[in-house]
CHARMM internal coordinates of N, CA and C (Angstrom, degrees):
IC EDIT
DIST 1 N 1 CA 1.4553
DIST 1 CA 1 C 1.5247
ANGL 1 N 1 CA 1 C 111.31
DIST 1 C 2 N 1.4019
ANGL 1 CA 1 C 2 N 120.21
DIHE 1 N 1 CA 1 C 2 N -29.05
DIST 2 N 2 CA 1.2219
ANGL 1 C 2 N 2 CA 126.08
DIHE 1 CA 1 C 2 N 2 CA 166.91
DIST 2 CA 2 C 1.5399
ANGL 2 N 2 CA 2 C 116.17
DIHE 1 C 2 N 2 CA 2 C -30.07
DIST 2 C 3 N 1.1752
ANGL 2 CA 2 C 3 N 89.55
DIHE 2 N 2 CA 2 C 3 N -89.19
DIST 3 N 3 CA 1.7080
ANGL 2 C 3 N 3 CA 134.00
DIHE 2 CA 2 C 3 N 3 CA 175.82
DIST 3 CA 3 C 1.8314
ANGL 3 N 3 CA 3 C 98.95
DIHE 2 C 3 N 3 CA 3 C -6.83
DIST 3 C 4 N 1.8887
ANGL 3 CA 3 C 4 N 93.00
DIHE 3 N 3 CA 3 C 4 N -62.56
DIST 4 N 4 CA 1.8452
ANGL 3 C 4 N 4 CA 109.59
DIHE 3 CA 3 C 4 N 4 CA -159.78
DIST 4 CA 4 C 1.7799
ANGL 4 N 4 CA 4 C 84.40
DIHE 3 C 4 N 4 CA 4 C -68.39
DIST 4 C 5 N 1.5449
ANGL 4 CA 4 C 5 N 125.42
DIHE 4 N 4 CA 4 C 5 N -27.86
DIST 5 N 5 CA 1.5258
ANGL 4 C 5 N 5 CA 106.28
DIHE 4 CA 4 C 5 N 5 CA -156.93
DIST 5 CA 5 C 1.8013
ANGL 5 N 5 CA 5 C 95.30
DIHE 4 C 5 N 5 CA 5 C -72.33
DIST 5 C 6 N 1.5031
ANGL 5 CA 5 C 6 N 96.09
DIHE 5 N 5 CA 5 C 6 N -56.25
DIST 6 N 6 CA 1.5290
ANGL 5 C 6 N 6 CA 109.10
DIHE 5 CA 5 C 6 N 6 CA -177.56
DIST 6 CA 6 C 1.9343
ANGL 6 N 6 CA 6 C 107.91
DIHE 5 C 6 N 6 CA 6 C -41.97
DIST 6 C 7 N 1.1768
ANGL 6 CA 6 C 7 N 132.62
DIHE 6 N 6 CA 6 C 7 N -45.16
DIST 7 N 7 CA 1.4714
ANGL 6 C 7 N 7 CA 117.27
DIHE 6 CA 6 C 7 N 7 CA -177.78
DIST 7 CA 7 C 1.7289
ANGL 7 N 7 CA 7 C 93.09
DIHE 6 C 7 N 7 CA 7 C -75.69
DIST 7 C 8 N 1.3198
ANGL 7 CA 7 C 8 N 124.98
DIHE 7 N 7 CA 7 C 8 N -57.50
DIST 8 N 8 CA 1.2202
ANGL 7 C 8 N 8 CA 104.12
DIHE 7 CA 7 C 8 N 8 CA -170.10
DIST 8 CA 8 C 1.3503
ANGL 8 N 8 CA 8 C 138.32
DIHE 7 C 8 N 8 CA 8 C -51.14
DIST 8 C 9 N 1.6872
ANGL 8 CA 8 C 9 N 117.18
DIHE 8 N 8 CA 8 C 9 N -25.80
DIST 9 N 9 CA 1.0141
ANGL 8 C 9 N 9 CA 124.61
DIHE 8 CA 8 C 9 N 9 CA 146.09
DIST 9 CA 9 C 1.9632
ANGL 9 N 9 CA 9 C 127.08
DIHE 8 C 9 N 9 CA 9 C -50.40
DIST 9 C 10 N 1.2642
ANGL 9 CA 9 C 10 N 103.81
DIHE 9 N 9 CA 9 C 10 N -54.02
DIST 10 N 10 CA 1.3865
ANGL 9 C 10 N 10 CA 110.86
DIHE 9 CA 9 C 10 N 10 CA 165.66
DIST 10 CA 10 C 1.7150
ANGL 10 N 10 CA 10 C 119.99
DIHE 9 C 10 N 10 CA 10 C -19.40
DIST 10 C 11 N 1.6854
ANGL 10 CA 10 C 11 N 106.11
DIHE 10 N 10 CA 10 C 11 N -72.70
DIST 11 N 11 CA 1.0186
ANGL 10 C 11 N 11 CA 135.65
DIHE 10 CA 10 C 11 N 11 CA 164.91
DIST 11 CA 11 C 1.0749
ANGL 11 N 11 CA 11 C 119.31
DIHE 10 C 11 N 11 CA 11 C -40.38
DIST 11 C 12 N 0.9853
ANGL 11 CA 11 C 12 N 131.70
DIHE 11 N 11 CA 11 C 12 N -57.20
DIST 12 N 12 CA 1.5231
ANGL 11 C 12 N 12 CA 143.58
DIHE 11 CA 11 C 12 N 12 CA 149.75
DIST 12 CA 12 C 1.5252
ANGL 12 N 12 CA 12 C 124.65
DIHE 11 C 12 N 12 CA 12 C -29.20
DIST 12 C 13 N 1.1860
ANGL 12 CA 12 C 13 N 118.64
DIHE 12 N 12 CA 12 C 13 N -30.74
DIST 13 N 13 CA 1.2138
ANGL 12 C 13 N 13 CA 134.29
DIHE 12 CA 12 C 13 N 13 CA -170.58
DIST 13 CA 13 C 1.6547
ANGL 13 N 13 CA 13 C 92.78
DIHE 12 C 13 N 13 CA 13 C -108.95
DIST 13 C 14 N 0.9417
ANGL 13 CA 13 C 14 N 128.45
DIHE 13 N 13 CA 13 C 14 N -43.94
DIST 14 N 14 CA 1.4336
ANGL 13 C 14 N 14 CA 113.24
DIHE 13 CA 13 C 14 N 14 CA -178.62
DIST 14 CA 14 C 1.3719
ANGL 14 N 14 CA 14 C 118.21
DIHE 13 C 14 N 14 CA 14 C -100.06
DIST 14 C 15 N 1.3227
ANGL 14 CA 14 C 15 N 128.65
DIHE 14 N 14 CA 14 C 15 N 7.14
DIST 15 N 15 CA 1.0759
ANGL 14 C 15 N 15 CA 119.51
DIHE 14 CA 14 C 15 N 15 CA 135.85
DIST 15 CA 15 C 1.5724
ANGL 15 N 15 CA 15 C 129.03
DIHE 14 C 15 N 15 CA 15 C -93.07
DIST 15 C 16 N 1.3457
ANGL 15 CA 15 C 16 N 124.52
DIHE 15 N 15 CA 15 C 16 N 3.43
DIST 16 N 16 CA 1.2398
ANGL 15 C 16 N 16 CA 123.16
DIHE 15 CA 15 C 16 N 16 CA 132.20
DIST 16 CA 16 C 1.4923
ANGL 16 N 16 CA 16 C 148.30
DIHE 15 C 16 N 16 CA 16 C -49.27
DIST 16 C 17 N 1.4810
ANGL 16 CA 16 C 17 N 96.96
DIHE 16 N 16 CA 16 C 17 N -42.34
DIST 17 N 17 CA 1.3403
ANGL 16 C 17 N 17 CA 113.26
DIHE 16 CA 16 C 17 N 17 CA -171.42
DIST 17 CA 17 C 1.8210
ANGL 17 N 17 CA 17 C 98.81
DIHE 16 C 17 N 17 CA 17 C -76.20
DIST 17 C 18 N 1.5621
ANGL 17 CA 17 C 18 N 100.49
DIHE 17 N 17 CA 17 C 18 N -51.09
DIST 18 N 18 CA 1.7212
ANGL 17 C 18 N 18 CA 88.94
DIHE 17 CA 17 C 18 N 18 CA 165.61
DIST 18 CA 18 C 1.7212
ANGL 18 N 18 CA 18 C 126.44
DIHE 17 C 18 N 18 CA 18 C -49.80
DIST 18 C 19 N 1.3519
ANGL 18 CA 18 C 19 N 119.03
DIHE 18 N 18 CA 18 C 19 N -39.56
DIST 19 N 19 CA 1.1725
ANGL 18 C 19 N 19 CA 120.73
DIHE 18 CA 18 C 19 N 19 CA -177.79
DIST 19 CA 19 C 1.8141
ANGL 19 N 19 CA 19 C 111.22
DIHE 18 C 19 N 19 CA 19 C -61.69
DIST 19 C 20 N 1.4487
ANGL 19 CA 19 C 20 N 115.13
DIHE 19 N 19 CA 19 C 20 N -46.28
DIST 20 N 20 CA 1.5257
ANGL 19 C 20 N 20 CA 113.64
DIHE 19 CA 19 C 20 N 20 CA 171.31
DIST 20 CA 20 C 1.5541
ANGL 20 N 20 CA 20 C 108.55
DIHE 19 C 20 N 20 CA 20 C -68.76
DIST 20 C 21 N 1.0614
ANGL 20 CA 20 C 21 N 147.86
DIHE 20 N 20 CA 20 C 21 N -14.40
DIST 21 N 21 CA 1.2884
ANGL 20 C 21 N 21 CA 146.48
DIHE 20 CA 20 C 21 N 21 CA -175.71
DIST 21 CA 21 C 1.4325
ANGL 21 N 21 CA 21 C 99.52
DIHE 20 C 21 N 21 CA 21 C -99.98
DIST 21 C 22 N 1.4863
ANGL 21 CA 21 C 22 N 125.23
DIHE 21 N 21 CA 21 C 22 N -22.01
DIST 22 N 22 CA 1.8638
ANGL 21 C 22 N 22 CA 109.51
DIHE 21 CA 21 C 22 N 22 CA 173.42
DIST 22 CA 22 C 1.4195
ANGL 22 N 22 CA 22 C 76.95
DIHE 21 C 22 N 22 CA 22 C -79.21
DIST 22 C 23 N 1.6116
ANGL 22 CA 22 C 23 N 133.35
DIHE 22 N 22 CA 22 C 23 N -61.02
DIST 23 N 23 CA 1.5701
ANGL 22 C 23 N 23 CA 115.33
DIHE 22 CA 22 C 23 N 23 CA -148.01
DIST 23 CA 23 C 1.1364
ANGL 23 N 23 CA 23 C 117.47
DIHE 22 C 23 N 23 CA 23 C -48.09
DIST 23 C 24 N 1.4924
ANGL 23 CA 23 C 24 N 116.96
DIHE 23 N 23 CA 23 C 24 N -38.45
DIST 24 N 24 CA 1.8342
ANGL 23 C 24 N 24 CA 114.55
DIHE 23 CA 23 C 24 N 24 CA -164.08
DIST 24 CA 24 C 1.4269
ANGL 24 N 24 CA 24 C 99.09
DIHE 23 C 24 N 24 CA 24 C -84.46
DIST 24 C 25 N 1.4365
ANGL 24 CA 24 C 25 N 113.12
DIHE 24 N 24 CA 24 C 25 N -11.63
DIST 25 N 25 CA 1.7173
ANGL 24 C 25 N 25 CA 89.55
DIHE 24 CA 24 C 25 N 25 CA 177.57
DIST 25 CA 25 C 1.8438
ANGL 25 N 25 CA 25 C 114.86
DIHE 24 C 25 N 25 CA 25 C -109.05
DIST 25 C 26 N 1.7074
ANGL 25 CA 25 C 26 N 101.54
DIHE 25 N 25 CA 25 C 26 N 17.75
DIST 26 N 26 CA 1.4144
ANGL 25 C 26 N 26 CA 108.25
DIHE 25 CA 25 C 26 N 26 CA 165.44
DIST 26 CA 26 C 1.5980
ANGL 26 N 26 CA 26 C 110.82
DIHE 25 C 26 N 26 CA 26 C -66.78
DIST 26 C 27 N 1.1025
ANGL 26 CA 26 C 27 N 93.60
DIHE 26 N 26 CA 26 C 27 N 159.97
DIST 27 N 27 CA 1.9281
ANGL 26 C 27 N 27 CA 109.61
DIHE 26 CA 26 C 27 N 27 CA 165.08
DIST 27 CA 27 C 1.3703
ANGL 27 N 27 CA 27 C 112.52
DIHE 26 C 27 N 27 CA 27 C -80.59
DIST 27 C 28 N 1.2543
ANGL 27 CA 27 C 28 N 129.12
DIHE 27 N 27 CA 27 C 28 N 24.95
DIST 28 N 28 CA 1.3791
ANGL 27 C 28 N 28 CA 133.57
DIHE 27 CA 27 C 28 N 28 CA 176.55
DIST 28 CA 28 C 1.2649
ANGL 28 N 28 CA 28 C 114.02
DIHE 27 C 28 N 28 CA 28 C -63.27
DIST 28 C 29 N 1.3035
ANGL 28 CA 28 C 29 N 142.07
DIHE 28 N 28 CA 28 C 29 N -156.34
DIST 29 N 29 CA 1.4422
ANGL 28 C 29 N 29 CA 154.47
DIHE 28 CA 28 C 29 N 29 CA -154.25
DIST 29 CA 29 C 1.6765
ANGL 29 N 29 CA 29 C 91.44
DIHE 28 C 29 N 29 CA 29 C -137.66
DIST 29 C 30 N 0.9389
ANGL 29 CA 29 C 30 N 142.57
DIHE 29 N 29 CA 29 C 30 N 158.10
DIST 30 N 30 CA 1.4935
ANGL 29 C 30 N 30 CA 147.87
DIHE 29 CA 29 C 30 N 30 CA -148.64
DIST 30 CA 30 C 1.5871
ANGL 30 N 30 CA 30 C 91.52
DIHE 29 C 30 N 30 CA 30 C -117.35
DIST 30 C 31 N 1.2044
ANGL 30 CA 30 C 31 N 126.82
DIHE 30 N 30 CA 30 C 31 N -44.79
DIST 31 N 31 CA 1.5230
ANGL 30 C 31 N 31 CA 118.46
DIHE 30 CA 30 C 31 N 31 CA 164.38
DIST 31 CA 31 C 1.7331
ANGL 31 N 31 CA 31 C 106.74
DIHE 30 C 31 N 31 CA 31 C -45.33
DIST 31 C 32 N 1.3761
ANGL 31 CA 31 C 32 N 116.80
DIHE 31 N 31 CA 31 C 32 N -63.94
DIST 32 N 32 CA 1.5463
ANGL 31 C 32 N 32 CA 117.40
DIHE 31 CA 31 C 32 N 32 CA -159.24
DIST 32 CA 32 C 1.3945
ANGL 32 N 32 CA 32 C 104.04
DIHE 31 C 32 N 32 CA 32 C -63.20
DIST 32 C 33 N 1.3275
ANGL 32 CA 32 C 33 N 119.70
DIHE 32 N 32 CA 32 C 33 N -30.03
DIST 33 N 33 CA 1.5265
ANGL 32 C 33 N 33 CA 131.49
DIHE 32 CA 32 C 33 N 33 CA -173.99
DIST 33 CA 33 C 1.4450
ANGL 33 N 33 CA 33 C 95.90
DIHE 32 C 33 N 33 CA 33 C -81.97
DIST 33 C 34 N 0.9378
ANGL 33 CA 33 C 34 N 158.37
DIHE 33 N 33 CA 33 C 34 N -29.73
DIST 34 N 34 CA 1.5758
ANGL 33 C 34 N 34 CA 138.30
DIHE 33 CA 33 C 34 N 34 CA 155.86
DIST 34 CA 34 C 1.2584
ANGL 34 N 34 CA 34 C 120.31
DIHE 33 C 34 N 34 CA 34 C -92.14
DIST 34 C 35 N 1.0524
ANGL 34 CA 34 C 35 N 139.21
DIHE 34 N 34 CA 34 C 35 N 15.84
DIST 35 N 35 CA 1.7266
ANGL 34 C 35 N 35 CA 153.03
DIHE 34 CA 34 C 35 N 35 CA 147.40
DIST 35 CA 35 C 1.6396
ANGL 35 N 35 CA 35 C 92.50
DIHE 34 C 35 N 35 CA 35 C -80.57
DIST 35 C 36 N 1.2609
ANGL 35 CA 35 C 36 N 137.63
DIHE 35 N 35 CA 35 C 36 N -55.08
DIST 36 N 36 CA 1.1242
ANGL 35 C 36 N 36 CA 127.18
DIHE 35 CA 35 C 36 N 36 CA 165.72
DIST 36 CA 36 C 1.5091
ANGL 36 N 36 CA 36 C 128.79
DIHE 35 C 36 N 36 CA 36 C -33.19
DIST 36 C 37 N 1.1036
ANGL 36 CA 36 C 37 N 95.68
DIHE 36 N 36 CA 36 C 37 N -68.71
DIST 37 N 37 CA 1.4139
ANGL 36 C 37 N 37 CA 113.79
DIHE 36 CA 36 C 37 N 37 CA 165.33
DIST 37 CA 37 C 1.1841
ANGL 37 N 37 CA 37 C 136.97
DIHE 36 C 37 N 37 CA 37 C -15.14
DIST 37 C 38 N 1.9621
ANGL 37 CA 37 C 38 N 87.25
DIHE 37 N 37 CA 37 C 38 N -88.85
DIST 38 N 38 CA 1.5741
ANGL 37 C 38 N 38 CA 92.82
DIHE 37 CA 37 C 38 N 38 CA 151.99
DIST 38 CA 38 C 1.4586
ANGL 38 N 38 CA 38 C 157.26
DIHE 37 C 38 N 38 CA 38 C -70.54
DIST 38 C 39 N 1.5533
ANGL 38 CA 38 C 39 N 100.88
DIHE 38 N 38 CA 38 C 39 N 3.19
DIST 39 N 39 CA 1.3547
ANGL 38 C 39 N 39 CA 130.13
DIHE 38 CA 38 C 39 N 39 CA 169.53
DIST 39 CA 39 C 1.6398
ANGL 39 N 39 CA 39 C 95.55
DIHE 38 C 39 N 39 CA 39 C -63.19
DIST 39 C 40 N 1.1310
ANGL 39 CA 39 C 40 N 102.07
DIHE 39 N 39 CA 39 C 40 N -62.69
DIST 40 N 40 CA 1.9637
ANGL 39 C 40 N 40 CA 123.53
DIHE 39 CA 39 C 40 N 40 CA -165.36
DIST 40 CA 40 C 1.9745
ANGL 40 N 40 CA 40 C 87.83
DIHE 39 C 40 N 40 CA 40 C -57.95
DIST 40 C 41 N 1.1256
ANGL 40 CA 40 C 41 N 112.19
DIHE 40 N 40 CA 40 C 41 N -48.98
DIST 41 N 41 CA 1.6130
ANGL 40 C 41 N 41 CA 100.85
DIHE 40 CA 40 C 41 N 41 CA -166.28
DIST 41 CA 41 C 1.2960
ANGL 41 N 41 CA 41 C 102.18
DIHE 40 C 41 N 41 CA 41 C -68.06
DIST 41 C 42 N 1.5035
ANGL 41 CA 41 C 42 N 122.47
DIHE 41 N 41 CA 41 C 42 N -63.71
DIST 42 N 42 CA 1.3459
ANGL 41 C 42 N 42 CA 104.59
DIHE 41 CA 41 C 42 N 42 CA -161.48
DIST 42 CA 42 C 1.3597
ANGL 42 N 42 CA 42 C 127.42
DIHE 41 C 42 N 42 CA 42 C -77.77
DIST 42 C 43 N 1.2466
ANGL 42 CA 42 C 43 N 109.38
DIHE 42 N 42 CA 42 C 43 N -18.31
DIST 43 N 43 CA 1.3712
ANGL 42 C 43 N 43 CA 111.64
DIHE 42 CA 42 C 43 N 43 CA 169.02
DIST 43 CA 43 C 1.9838
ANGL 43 N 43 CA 43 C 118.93
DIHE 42 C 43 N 43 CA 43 C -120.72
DIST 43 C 44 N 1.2611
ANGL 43 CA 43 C 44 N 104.81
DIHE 43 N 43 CA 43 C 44 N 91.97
DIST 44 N 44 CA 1.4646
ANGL 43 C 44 N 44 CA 105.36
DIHE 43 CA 43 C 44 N 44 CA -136.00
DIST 44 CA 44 C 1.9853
ANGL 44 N 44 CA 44 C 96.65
DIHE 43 C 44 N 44 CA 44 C -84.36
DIST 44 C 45 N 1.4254
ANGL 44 CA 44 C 45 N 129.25
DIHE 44 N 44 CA 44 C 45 N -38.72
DIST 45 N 45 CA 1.0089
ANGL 44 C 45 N 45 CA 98.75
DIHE 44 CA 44 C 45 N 45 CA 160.57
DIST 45 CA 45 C 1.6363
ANGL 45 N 45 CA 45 C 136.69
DIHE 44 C 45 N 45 CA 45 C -74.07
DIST 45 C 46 N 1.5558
ANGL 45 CA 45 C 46 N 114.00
DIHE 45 N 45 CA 45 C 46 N -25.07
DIST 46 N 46 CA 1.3213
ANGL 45 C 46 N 46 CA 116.68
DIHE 45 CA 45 C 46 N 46 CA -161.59
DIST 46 CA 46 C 1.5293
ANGL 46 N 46 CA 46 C 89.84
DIHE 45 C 46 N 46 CA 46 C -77.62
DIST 46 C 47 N 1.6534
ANGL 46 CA 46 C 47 N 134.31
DIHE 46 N 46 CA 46 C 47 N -36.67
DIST 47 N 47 CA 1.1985
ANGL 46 C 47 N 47 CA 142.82
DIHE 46 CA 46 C 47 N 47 CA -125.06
DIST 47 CA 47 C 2.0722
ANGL 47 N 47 CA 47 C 73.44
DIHE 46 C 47 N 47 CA 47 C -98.00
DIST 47 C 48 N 0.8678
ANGL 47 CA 47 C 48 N 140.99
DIHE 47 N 47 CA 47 C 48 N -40.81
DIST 48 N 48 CA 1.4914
ANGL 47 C 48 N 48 CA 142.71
DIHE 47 CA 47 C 48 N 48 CA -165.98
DIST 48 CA 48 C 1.6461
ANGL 48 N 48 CA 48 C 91.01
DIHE 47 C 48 N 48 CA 48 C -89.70
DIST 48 C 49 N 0.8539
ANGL 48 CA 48 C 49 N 143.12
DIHE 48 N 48 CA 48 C 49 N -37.92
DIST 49 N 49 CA 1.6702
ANGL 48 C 49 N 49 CA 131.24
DIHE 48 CA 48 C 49 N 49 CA -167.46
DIST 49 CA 49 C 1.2468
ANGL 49 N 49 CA 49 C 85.38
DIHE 48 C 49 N 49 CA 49 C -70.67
DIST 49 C 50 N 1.4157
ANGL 49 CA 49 C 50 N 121.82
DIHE 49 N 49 CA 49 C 50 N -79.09
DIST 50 N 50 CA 1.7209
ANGL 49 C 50 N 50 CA 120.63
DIHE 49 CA 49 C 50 N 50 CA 177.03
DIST 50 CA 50 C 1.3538
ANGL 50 N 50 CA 50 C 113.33
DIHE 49 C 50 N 50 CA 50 C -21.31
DIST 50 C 51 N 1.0246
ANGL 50 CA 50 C 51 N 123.84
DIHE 50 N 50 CA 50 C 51 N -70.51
DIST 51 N 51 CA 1.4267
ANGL 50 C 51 N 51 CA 121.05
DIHE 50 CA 50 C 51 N 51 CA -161.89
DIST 51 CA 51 C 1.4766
ANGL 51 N 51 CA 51 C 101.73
DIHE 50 C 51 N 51 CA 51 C -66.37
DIST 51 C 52 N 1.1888
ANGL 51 CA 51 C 52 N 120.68
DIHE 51 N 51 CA 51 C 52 N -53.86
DIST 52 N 52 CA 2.0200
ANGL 51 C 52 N 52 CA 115.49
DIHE 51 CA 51 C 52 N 52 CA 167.08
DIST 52 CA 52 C 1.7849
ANGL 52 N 52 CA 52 C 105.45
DIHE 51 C 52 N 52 CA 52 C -38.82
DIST 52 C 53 N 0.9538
ANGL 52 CA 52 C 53 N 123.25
DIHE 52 N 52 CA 52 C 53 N -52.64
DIST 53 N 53 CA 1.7341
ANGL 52 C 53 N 53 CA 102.85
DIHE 52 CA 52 C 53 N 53 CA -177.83
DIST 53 CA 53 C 1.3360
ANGL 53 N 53 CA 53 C 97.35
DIHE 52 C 53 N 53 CA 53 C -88.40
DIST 53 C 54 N 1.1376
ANGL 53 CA 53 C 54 N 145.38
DIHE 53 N 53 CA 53 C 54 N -34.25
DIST 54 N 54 CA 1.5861
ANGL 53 C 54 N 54 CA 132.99
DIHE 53 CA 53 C 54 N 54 CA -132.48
DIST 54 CA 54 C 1.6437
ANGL 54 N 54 CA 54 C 106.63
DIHE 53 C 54 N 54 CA 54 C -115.06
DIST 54 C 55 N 1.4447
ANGL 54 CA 54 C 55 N 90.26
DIHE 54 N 54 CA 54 C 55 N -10.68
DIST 55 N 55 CA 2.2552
ANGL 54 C 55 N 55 CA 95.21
DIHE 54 CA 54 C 55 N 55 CA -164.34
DIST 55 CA 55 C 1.5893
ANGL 55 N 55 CA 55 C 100.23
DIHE 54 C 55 N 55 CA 55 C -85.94
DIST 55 C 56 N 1.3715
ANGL 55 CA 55 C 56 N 104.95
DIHE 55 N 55 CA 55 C 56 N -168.57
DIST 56 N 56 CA 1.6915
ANGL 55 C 56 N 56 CA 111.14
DIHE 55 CA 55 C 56 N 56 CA 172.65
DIST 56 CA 56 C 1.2090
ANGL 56 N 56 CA 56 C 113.24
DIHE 55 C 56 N 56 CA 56 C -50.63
DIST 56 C 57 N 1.0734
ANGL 56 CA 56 C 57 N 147.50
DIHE 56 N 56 CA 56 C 57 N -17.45
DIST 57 N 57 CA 1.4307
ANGL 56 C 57 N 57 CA 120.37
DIHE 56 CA 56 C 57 N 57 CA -145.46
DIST 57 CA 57 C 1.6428
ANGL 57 N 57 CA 57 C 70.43
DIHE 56 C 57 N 57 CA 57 C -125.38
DIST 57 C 58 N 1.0085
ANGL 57 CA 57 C 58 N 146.26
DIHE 57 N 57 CA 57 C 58 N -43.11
DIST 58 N 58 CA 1.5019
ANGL 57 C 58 N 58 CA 123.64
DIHE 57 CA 57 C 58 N 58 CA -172.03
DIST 58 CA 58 C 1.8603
ANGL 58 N 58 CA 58 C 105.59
DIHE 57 C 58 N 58 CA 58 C -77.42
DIST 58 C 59 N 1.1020
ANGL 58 CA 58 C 59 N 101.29
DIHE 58 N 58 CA 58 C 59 N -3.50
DIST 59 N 59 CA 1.5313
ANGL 58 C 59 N 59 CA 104.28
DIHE 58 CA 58 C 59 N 59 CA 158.14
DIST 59 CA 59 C 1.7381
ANGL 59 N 59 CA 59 C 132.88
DIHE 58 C 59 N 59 CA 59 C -78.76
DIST 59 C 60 N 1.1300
ANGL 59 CA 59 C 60 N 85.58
DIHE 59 N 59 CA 59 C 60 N -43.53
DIST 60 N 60 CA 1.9216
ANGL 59 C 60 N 60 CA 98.03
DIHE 59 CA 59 C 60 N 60 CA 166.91
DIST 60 CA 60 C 1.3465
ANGL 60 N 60 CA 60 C 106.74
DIHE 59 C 60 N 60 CA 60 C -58.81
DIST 60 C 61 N 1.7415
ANGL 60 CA 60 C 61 N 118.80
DIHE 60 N 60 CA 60 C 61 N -40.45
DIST 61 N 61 CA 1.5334
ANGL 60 C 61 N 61 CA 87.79
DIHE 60 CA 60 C 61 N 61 CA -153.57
DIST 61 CA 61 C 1.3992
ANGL 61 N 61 CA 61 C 103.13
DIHE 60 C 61 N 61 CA 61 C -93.64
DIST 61 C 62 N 1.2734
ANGL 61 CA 61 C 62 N 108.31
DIHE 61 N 61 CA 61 C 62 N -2.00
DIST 62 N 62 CA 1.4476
ANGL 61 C 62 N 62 CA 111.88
DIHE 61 CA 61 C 62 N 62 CA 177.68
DIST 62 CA 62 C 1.4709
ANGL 62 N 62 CA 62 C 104.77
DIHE 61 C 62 N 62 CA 62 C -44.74
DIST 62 C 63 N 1.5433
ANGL 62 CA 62 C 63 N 102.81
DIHE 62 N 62 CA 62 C 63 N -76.02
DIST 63 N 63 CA 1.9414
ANGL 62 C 63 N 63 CA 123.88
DIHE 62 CA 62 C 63 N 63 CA -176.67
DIST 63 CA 63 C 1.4116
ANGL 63 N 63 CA 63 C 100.02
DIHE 62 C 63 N 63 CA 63 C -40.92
END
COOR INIT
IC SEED 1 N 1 CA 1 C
IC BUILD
């Protein structure tokens, strides 16, 4: 049970780290880009599901 916590955590962390690295290199406003951020830090899975539907890029494809 270890093992599954340790990759899932893993995962977790690196799909975070991608999510702050699209934010800081969006064209956002530097306020929204660290509300991002810290959304993604402190709450690191819910804070990345959000930002996958809710951030820029689920905004473009809307339009």
């Amino acid at each position: 049970m270890l093992e599954i916590t340790g990759i899932g955590s893993l995962l977790v962390l690196i799909l975070d780290v991608v999510a702050i690295v699209s934010i800081v290199g969006s064209a956002n406003t530097t306020g929204s880009k660290v509300l991002w951020v810290l959304l993604v830090l402190i709450l690191p899975l819910i804070g990345f599901i959000v930002w996958l539907v809710a951030g820029p890029r689920a905004r473009r494809q809307i339009v």
